[in-house]
MILUMTOR-968054 format. One record per residue (C-alpha): residue in one letter; x negated, y negated, z; residue number from 1. Coordinates in Angstrom, 3 decimals. Each point is the difference from the previous one (the first is absolute). Layout:
% MILUMTOR-968054
("A", (X, Y, Z), NUM)
...
***
This chain:
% MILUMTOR-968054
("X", (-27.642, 217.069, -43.386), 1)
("X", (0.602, 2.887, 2.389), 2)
("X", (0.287, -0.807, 3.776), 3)
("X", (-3.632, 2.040, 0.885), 4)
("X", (-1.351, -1.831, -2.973), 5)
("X", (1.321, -3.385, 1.205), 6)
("X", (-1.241, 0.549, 3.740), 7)
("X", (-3.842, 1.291, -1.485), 8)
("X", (0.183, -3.103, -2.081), 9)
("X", (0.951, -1.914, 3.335), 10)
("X", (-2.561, 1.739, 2.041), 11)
("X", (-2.560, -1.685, -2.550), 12)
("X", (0.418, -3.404, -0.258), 13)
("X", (0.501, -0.033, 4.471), 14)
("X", (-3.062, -2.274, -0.057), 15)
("X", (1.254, -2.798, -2.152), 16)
("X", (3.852, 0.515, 1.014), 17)
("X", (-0.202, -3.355, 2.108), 18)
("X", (-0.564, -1.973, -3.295), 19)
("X", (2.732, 1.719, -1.259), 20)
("X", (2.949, 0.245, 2.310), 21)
("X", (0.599, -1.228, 3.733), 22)
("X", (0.226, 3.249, 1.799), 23)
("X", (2.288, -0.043, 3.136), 24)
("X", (-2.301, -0.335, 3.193), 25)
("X", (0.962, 3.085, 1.205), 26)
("X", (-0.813, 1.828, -2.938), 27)
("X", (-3.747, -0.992, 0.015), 28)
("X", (-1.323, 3.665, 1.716), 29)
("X", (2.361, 1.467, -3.003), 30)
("X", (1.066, -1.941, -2.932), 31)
("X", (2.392, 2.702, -0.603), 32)
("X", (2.154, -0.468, 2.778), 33)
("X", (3.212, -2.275, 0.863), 34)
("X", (0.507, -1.012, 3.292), 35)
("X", (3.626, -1.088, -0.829), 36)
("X", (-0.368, -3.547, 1.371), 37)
("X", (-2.503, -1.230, -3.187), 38)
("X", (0.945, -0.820, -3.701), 39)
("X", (-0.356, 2.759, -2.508), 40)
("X", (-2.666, -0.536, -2.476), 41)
("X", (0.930, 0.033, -3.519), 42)
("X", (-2.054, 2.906, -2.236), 43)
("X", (-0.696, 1.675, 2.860), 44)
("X", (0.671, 4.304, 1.444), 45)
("X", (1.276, 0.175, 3.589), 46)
("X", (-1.319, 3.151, 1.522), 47)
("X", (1.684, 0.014, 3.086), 48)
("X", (-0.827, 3.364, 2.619), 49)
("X", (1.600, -2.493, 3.133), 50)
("X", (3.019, -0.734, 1.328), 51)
("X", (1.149, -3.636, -1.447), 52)
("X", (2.455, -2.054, 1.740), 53)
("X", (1.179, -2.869, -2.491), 54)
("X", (0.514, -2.942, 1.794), 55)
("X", (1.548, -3.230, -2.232), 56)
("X", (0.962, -0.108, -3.798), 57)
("X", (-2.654, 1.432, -2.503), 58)
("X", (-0.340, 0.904, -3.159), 59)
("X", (-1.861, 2.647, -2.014), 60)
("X", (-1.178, -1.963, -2.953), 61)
("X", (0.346, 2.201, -4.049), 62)
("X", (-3.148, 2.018, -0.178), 63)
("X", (-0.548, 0.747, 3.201), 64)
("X", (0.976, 3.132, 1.947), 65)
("X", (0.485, 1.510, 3.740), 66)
("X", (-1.261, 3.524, 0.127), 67)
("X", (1.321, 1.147, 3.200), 68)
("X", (-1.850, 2.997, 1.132), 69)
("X", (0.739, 3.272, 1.819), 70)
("X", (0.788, -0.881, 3.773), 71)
("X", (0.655, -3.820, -0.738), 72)
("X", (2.814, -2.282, -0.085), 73)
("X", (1.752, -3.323, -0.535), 74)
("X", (2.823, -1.588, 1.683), 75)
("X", (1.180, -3.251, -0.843), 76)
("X", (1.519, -1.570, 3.225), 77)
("X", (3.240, -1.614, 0.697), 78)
("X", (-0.300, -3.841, -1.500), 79)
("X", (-2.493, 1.170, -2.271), 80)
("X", (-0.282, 0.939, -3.782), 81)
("X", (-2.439, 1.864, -2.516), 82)
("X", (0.737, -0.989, -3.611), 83)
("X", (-2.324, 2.709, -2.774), 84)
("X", (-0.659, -1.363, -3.428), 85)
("X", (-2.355, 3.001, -0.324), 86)
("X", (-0.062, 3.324, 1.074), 87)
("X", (0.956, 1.555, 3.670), 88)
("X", (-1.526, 3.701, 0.470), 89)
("X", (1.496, 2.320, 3.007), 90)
("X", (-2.277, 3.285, -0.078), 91)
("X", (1.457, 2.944, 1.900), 92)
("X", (-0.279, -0.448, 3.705), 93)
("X", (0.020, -3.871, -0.628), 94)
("X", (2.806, -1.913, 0.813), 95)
("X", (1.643, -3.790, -0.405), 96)
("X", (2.584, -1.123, 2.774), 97)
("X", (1.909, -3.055, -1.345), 98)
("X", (1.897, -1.918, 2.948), 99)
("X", (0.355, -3.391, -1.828), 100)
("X", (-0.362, -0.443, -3.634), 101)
("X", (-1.899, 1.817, -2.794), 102)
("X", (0.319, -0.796, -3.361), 103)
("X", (-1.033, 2.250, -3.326), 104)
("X", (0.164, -2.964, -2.599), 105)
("X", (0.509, 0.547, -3.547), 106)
("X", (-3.062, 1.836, -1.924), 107)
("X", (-1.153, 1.071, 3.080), 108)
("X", (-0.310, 3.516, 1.933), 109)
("X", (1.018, 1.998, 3.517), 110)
("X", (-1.052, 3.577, -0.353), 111)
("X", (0.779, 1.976, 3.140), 112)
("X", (-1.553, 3.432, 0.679), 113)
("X", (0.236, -0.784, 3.769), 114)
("X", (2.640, -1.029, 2.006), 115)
("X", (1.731, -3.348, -0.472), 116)
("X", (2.659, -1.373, 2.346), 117)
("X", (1.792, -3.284, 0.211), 118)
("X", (1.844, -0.939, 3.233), 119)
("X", (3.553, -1.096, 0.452), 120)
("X", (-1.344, -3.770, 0.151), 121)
("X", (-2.379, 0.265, -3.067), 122)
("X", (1.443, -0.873, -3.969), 123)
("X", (-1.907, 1.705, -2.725), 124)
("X", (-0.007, -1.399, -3.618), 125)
("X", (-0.795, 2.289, -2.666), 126)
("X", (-0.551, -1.775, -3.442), 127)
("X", (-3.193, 2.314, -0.890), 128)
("X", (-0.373, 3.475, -0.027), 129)
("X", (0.293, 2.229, 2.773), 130)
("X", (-0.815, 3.201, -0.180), 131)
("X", (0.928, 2.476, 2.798), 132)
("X", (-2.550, 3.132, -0.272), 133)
("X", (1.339, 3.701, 0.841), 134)
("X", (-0.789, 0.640, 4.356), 135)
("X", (0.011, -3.324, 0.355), 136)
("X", (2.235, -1.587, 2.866), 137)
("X", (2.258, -3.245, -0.880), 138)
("X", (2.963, -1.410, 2.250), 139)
("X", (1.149, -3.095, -0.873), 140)
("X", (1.687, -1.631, 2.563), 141)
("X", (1.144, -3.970, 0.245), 142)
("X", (0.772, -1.379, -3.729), 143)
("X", (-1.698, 1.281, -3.016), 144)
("X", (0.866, -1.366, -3.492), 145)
("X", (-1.484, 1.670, -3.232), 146)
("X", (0.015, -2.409, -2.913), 147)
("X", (1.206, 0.836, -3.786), 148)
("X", (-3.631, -0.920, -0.643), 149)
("X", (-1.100, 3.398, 2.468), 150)
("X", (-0.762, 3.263, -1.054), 151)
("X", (0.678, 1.999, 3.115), 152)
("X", (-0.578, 3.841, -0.231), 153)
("X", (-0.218, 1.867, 3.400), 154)
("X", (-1.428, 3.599, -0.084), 155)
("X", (0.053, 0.285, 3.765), 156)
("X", (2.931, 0.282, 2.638), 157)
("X", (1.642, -3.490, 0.708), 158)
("X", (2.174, -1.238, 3.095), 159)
("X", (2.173, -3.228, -0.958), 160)
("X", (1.345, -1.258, 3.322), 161)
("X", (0.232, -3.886, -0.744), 162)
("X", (1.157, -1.635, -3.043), 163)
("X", (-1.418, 1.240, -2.917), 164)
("X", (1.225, -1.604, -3.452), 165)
("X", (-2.267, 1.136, -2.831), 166)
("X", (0.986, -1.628, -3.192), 167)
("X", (-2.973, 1.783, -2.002), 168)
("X", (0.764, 1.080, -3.609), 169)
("X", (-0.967, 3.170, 0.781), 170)
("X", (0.055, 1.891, 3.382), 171)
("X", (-1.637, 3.154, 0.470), 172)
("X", (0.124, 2.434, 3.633), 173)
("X", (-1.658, 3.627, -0.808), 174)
("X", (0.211, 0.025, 4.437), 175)
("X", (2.752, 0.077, 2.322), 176)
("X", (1.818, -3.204, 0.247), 177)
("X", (1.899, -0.889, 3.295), 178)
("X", (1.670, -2.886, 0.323), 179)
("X", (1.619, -1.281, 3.442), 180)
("X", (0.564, -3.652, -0.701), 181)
("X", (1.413, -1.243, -3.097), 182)
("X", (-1.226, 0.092, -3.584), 183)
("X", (0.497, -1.386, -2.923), 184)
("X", (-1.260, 1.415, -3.621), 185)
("X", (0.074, -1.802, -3.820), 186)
("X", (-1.693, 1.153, -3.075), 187)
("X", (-1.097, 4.278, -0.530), 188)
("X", (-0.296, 1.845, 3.297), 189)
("X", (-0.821, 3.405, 0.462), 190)
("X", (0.028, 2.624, 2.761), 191)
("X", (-1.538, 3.141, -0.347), 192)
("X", (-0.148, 1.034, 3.355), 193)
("X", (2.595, -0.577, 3.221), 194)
("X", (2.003, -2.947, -0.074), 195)
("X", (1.704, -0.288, 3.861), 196)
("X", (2.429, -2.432, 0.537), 197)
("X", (-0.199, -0.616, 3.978), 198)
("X", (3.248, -0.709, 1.990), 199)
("X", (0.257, -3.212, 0.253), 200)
("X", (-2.259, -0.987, -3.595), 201)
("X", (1.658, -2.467, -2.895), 202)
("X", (-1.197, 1.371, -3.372), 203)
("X", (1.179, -1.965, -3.226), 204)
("X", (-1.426, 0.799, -3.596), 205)
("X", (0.343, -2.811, -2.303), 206)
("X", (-2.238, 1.540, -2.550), 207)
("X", (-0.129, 3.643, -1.698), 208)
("X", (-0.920, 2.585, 2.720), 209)
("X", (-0.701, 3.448, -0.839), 210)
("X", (-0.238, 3.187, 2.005), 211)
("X", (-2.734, 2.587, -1.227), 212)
("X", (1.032, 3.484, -0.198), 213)
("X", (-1.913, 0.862, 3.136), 214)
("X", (1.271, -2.864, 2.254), 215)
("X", (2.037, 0.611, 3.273), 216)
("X", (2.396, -2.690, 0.979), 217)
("X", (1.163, -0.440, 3.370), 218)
("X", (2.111, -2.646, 1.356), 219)
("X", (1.902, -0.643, 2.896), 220)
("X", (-0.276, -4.268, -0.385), 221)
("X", (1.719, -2.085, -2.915), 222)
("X", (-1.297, 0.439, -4.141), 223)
("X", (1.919, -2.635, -2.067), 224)
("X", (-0.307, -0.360, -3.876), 225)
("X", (0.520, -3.880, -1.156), 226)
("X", (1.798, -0.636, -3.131), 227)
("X", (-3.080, 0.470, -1.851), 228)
("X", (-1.315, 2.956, 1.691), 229)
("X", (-0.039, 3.399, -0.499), 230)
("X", (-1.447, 3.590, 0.465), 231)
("X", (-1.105, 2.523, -1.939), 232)
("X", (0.386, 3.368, 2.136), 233)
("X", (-2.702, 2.450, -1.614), 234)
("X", (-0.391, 1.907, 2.823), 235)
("X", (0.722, 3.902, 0.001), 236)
("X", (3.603, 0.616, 0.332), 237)
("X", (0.677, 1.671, 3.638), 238)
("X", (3.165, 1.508, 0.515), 239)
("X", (0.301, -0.949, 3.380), 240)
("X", (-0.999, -3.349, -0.002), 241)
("X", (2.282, -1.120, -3.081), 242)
("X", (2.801, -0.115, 2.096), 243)
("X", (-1.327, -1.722, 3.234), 244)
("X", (-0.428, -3.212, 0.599), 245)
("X", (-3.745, 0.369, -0.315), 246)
("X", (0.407, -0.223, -3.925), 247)
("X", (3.207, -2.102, 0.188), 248)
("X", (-1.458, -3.168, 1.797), 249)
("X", (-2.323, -0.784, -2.871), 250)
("X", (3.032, -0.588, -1.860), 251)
("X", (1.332, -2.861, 1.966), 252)
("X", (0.882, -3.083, -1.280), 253)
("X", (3.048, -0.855, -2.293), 254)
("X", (2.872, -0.739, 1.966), 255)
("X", (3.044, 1.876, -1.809), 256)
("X", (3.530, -0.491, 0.653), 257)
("X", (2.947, 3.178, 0.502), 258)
("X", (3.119, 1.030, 1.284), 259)
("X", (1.175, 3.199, 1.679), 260)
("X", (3.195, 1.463, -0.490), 261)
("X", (2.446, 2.947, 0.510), 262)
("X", (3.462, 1.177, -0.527), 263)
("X", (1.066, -3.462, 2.615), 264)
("X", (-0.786, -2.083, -3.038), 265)
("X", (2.441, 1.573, -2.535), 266)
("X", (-0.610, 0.358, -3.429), 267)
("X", (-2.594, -2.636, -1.133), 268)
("X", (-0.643, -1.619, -3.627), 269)
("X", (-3.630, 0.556, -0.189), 270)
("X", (-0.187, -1.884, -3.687), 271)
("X", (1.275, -2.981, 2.515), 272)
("X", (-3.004, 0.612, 2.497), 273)
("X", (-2.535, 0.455, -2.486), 274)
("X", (1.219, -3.227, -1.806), 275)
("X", (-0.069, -2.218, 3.548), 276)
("X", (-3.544, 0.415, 0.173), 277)
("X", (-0.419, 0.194, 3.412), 278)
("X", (-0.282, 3.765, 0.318), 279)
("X", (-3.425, 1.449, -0.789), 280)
("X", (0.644, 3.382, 1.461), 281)
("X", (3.214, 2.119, 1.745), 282)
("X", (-0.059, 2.512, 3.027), 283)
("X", (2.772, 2.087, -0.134), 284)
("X", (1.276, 2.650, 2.401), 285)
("X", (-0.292, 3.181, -0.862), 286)
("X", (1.646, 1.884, 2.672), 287)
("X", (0.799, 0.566, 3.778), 288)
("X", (-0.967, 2.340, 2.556), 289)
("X", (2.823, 2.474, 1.586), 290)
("X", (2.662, -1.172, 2.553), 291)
("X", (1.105, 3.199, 1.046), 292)
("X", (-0.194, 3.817, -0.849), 293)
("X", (3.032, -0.466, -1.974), 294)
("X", (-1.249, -3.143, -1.472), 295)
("X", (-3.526, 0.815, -1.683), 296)
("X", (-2.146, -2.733, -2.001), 297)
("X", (1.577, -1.728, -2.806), 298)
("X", (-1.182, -2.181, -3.076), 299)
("X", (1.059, -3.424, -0.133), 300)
("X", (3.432, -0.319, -2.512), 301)
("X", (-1.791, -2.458, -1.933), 302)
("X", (-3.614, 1.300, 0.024), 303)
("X", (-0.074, 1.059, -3.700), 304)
("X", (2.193, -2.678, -1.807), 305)
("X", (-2.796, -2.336, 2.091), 306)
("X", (-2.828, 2.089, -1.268), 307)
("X", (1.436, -0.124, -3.501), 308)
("X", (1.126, -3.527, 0.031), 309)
("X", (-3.175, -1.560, 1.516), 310)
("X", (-2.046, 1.878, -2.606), 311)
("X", (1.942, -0.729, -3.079), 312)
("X", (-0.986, -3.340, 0.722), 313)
("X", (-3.413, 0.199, 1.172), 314)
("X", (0.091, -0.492, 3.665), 315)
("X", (-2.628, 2.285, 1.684), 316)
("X", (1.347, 1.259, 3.324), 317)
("X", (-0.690, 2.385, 2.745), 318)
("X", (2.442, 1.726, 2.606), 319)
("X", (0.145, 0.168, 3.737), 320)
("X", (2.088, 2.876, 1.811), 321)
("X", (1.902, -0.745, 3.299), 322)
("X", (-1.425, 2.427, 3.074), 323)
("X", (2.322, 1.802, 2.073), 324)
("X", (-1.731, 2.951, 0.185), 325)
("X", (-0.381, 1.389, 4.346), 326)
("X", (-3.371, 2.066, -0.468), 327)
("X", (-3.322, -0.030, -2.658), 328)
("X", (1.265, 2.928, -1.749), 329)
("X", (3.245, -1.424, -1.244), 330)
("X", (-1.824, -2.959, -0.889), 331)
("X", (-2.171, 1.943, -2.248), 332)
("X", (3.472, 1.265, -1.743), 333)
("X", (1.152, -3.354, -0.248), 334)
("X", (-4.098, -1.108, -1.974), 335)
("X", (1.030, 3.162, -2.027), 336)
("X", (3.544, -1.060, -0.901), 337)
("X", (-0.773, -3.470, -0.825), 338)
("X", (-2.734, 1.448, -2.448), 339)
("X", (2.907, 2.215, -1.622), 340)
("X", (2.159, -3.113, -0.635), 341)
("X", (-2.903, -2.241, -1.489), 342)
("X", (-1.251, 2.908, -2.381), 343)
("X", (-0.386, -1.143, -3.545), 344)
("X", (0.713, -3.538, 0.541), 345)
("X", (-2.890, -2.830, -0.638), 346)
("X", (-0.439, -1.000, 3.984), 347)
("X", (-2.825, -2.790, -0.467), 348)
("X", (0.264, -1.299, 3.813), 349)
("X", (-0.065, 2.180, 3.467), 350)
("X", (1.775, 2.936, 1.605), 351)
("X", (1.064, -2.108, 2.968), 352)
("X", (1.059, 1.506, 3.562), 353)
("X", (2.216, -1.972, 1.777), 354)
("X", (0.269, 0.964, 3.982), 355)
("X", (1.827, -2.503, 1.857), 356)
("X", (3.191, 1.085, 1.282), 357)
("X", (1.013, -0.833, 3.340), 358)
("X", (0.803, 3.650, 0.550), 359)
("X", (-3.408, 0.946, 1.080), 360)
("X", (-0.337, -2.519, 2.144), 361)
("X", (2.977, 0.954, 2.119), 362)
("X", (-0.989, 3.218, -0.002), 363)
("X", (-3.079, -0.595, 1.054), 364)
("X", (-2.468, 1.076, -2.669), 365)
("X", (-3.755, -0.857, 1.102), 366)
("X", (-2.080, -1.792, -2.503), 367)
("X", (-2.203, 3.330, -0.521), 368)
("X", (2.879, 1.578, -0.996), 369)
("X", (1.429, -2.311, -2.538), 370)
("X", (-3.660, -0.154, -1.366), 371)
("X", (-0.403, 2.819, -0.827), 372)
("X", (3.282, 0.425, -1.557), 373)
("X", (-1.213, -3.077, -2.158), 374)
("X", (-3.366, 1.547, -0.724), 375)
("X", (1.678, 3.297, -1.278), 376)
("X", (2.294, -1.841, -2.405), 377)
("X", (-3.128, -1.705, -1.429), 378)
("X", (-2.122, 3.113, -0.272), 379)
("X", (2.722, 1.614, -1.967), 380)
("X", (-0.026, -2.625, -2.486), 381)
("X", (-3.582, -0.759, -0.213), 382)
("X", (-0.734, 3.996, -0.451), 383)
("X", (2.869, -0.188, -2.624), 384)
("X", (-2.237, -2.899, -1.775), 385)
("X", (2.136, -3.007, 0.614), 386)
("X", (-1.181, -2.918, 2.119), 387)
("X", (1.946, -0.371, 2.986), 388)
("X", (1.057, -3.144, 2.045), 389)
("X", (1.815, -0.357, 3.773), 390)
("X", (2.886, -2.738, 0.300), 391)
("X", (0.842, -1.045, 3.315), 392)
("X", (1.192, -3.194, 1.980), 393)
("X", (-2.986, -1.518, 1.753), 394)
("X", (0.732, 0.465, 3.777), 395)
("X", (1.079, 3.752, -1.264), 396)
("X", (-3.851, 0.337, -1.213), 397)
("X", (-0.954, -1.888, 3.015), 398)
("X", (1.581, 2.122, 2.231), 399)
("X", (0.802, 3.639, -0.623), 400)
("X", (-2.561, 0.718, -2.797), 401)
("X", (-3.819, 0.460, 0.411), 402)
("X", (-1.842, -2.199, -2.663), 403)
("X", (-3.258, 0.721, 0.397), 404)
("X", (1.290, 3.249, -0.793), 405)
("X", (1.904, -0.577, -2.738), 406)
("X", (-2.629, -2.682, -1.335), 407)
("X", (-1.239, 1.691, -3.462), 408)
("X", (3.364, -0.035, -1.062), 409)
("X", (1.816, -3.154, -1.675), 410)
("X", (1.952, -2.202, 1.872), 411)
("X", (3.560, -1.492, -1.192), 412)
("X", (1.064, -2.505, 3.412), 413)
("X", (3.502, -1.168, 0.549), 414)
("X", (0.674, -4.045, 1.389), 415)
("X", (2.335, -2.422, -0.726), 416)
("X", (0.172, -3.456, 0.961), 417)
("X", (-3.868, -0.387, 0.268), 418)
("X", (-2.832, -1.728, -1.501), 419)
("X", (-2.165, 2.757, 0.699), 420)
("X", (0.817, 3.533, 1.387), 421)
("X", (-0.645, 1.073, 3.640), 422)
("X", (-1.826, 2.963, -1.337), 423)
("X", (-3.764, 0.104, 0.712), 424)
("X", (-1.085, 2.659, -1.930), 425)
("X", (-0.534, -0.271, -4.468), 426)
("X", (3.046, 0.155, -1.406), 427)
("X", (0.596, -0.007, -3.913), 428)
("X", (3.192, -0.464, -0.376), 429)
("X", (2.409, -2.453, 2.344), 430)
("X", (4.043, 0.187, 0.180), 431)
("X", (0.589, -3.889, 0.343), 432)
("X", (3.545, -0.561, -0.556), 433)
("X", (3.384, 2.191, 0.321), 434)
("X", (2.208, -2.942, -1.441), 435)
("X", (-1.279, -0.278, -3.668), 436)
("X", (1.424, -0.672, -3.383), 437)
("X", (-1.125, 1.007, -3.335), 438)
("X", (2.437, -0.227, -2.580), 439)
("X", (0.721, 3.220, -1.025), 440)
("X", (0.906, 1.640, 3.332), 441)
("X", (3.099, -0.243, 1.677), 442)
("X", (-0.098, -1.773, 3.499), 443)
("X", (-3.112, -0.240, 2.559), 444)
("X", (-3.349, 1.691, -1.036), 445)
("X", (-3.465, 0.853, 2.407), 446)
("X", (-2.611, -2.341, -1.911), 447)
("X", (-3.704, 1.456, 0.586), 448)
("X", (-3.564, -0.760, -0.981), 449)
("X", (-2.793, 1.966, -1.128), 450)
("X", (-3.202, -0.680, 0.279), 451)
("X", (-1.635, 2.261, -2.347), 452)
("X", (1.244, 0.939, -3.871), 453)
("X", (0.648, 3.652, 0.723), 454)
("X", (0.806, 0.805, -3.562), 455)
("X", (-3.129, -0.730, -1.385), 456)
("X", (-1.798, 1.951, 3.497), 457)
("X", (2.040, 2.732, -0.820), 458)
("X", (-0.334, 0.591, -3.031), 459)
("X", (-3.546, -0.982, -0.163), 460)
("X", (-0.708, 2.609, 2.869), 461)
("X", (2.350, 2.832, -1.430), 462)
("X", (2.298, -0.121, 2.505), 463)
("X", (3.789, 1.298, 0.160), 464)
("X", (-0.567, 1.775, -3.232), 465)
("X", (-1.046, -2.933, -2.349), 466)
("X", (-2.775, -1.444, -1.779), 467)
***
C-alpha cells in the first residue's frame, strides 16, 4: 500500500484506533505524530512536520514508517538509540541528526532527500538500504559501519570525517565523496564523481574499486590497496595528471624491494641478482651533471651493460641522474641529456633527479633556487612523456627544497639506520640501507623500497614510451 493510501486508511479507522493499538499519550491531538519519548506502534505511518528529540532506546517496528516532512527533524541524543525495521523517509528540507545510535536493520529502509548528519559521538549501523538522493546533504561523522547485507548507493555529495567501513557488496557514489577520517571499502565500489583524499585521511580498498571515466581523484592523505584489493582506473587518460602523484597514490600498496647502482659497484652478474630473489626492481645511474667547463656531463661507464644486463633477465628498472648543474637552464640540458642516453631502452621505473650535494649548500643556494632547478628537470621529463621522481636525503628535502612546491611530483627519500624516515611529506620510494648484499654484485649495495609497482603504472598509463 502506498504511504497516502496507508495514512487515508489511518485517517478512517481514528475512532476505533484505541481498540486497536495503545497510542503514545502525546500523540492523542495527532495519532500521526512521535514525540520521541513513546513506543512506536507497529502497522502504523509517522507523519512527522515537528522537530523530534529521541530520548532512550526505540525501535521502529517492520511495517511501519517515519515520514519526516519539509521543515522537520530528528535527532537521536547522546545515550540514546533509534533501531528501523521499517521504513525512515527524509523529504527535502527535512533532516535527521544522529548523536547516539541509529540503526537501519536488515530488510529495512533510510532514504534521505534532506540532510542527514551523525556527530563525532554517534555510531551508525547500516544493514538495510540506504539510499542517498541527488541535493541531498549527508556527513557522517563518529563511526559508521555498512554491512555486506547493505545496499548503499549515494546520488548526493557525501563528507566522511569519522570512521566509515562499508563492507556492502556493492557501493555506489554518483556525488562527490570527501573523506577526512579513515575509510575502509570491501565488495564493488564505484565513483563517478570526485573522490578527495584529505590530508591527514586513511583510505584502504579491500574489495574491487573502480573509477568511472568522469571521476576526479584528489588526494593529499594515505590510499592503500590490501592484498586482495585493487583498482580499476577507467577514468580519461590526462596527460598531466599521469605523472603526478595525483594518479600515482591510488597505486599504493605492494611493498617491492631494489637496489641502486653505478659504475662504484663494478661489473655485476645480473643472472646472480635475478636468481637471489631479493631484487624486484634496479635504479641505475644514468649520468652526472658537469664539474667544470672543461668537464661537461657524462654517462655512467656502466649505464648500458646495466641496462642490458638487468633486462636480459627481467629486472624492470629506472635511472636517477646526479645534479651538479649552477642555474635552471643547465639543468634543463642535463633533463635533455639524460633523455638522449635512455632513448630506445625499456625504462619501466622513474627518471629520478638527485640534488644533494653539499656544494650548494656551501655556496649558499636558497631553497627557491634549488626548487626550481628541481622543478625544471621534472618538467623536461614529464613534457618528454616519462614520469619523473626527486631523490634526496631527508634533512636535504627538509631543508633547502620547497615541498609543497614540489608536491605533485614523486618522492624517492634517502635514511639509513631508521625505522621510519624523518621525512614528513609522501614518499614512494625510501633508500634504507647503503651496506647491502645481493649476490651478484660485488661489495656494498644501497637497498631501497618501493611502495608502488611502477611497471605495471607505467605501462598501464603509457608512460616512458611503453604500453
Amino acid at each position: 500500500m502506498s504511504i497516502k493510501k496507508r495514512i487515508r486508511a489511518a485517517g478512517a479507522a481514528t475512532v476505533f484506533i484505541t481498540s486497536i493499538v495503545s497510542l503514545p499519550a502525546a500523540a492523542a491531538m495527532n495519532p500521526f505524530d512521535w514525540d520521541g519519548e513513546s513506543m512506536l506502534a507497529s502497522d502504523w505511518t509517522y507523519y512527522i512536520s515537528d522537530n523530534v528529540t529521541v530520548r532512550g532506546n526505540f525501535s521502529l517496528p517492520e511495517n511501519s514508517t517515519i515520514l519526516l516532512k519539509e521543515g522537520a527533524s530528528i535527532t537521536v541524543s547522546e545515550n540514546s538509540s533509534l533501531e528501523t525495521l521499517g521504513q525512515l523517509f527524509v523529504e527535502d528540507g527535512a533532516s535527521v541528526i544522529v548523536k547516539g545510535d541509529l540503526n537501519i536493520a536488515n530488510g529495512s529502509q533510510l532514504s534521505v532527500k534532506g540532510s542527514f548528519a551523525s556527530s563525532d559521538s554517534s555510531q551508525l549501523s547500516v544493514k538495510g538500504n540506504l539510499l542517498c538522493h541527488q541535493g541531498a546533504s549527508v556527513s557522517l561523522d563518529g563511526i559508521t559501519t555498512v554491512a555486506e547485507t547493505a545496499d548503499f548507493i549515494a546520488d548526493c555529495d557525501l563528507l566522511l570525517q569519522g570512521s566509515f567501513d562499508s563492507r556492502a557488496k556493492t557501493n555506489i557514489y554518483n556525488g562527490n565523496v570527501d573523506i577526512n577520517g579513515s575509510a575502509s571499502f570491501s565488495g564493488l565500489t564505484v565513483f563517478n564523481r570526485n573522490f578527495t583524499i584529505g590530508e591527514n585521511a586513511e583510505v584502504l580498498n579491500d574489495g574491487l574499486m573502480t573509477l568511472s571515466e568522469d571521476c576526479r581523484y584528489v588526494s593529499s592523505g594515505t590510499f592503500t590497496n590490501s592484498t586482495d584489493g585493487s583498482v580499476v582506473d577507467n577514468r580519461r587518460v590526462y596527460d598531466e595528471d599521469a605523472a603526478t602523484v595525483t594518479r600515482l597514490s591510488l597505486y599504493e600498496g605492494k611493498l617491492l624491494k631494489g637496489i641502486d647502482v653505478s659504475v662504484w659497484q663494478n661489473e655485476i652478474d645480473w643472472a646472480k641478482v635475478k636468481a637471489s630473489g631479493q631484487v624486484d626492481f634496479a635504479i641505475i645511474r644514468s649520468s652526472r651533471g658537469p664539474l667544470s667547463a672543461t668537464e661537461p656531463a657524462k654517462a655512467d661507464d656502466m649505464l648500458y651493460a646495466n641496462l642490458v644486463g638487468a633486462a636480459q633477465n627481467g629486472i624492470p628498472v629506472g635511472v636517477y641522474h646526479y645534479c651538479y648543474s649552477e642555474t635552471v637552464e643547465q639543468v634543463k640540458e642535463e633533463a635533455r641529456f639524460v633523455l638522449s642516453l635512455i632513448d630506445g631502452y625499456d625504462i619501466s621505473y622513474p627518471i629520478i633527479f638527485d640534488i644533494e650535494d653539499p656544494w650548494y649548500i656551501k655556496n649558499g643556494y636558497s631553497k627557491q633556487t634549488l626548487t626550481d632547478m628541481t622543478i625544471a628537470f621534472c618538467e623536461e621529463i614529464k613534457n618528454a612523456g616519462y614520469m619523473p621522481m626527486v631523490y634526496s636525503y631527508a634533512s636535504f628535502f627538509d631543508s633547502n627544497l620547497d615541498k609543497e612546491r614540489l608536491k605533485e611530483y614523486p618522492v624517492w627519500v634517502a635514511h639509513i639506520d631508521t625505522d621510519v624516515p624523518s621525512y614528513d611529506g609522501k614518499y614512494f620510494m625510501w633508500q634504507y640501507s647503503w651496506e647491502g648484499s645481493i649476490d651478484g654484485v660485488e661489495g656494498p649495495v644501497d637497498l631501497d623500497y618501493a611502495y608502488v609497482d611502477f611497471e605495471s603504472y607505467i605501462k598501464e598509463n603509457k608512460l616512458n614510451r611503453l604500453g
